[in-house]
N, C-alpha and C positions, 0 to 999 in steps of 0.2 A: 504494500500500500504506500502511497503518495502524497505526503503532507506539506502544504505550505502554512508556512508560522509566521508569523506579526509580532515581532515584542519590542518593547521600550523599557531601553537599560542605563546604566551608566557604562556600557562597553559594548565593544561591535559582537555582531553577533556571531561570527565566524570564533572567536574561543569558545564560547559553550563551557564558559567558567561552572560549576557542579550547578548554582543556584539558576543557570539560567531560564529552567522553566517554570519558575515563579515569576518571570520578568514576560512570562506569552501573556499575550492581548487576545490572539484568536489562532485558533486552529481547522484549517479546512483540508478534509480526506480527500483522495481520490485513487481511483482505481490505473488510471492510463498515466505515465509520462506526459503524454502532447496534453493532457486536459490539469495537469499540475503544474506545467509551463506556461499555459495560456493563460492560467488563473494570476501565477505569477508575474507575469509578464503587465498584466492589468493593474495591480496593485503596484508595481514597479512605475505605472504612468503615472498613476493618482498621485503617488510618492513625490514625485518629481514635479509636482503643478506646485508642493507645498512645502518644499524643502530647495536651499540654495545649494545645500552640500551632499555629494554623494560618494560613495567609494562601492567597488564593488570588486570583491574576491572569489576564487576560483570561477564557478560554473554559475551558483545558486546563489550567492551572498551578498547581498546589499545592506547597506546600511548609511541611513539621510540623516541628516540631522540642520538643527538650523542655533550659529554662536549666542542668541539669546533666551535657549533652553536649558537650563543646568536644574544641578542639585545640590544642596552644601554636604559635602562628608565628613563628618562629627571627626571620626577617627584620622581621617585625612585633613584633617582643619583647613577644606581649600573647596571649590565650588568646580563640578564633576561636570562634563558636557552631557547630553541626553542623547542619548542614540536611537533612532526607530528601523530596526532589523525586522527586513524579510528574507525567507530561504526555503529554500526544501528539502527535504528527507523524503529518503524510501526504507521502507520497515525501521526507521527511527535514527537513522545515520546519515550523515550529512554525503549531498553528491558530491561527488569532486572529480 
């Protein structure tokens, strides 16, 4: 199975730091490659209508963000940029 993920973190979403799936927004299954891509591909436009910044690693991994989005990190005593990560997985492991 075929999942594209949406999350917003304080880090791109290609590490996959252990907590990252407390950081998904949404998850959408799908059975076929071409209809996991297309989906992705979608949310990659909307992405881009509302974000100035974008990077994109390997195949599947984007991540927007815009420099007036942060977060303060108590433990980090300094103010975190916000990252809004999309990608996708097939049976729960990143494509590359």
């Amino acid at each position: 199975m075929y999942e594209v993920i949406y999350m917003k973190a304080d880090f791109e979403p290609w590490w996959m730091f252990e907590e990252w799936e407390e950081a998904v927004i949404s998850r959408q299954a799908f059975q076929k490659k071409n209809e996991a891509a297309q989906y992705l591909e979608k949310l990659v436009l909307e992405f881009r209508e509302n974000y100035k910044n974008e990077r994109k690693k390997d195949h599947y991994f984007y991540a927007f963000w815009s420099s007036d989005e942060q977060c303060f990190c108590e433990s980090c005593d300094e103010d975190l940029q916000i990252f809004h990560g999309i990608f996708m997985l097939y049976d729960g492991e990143p494509i590359i």
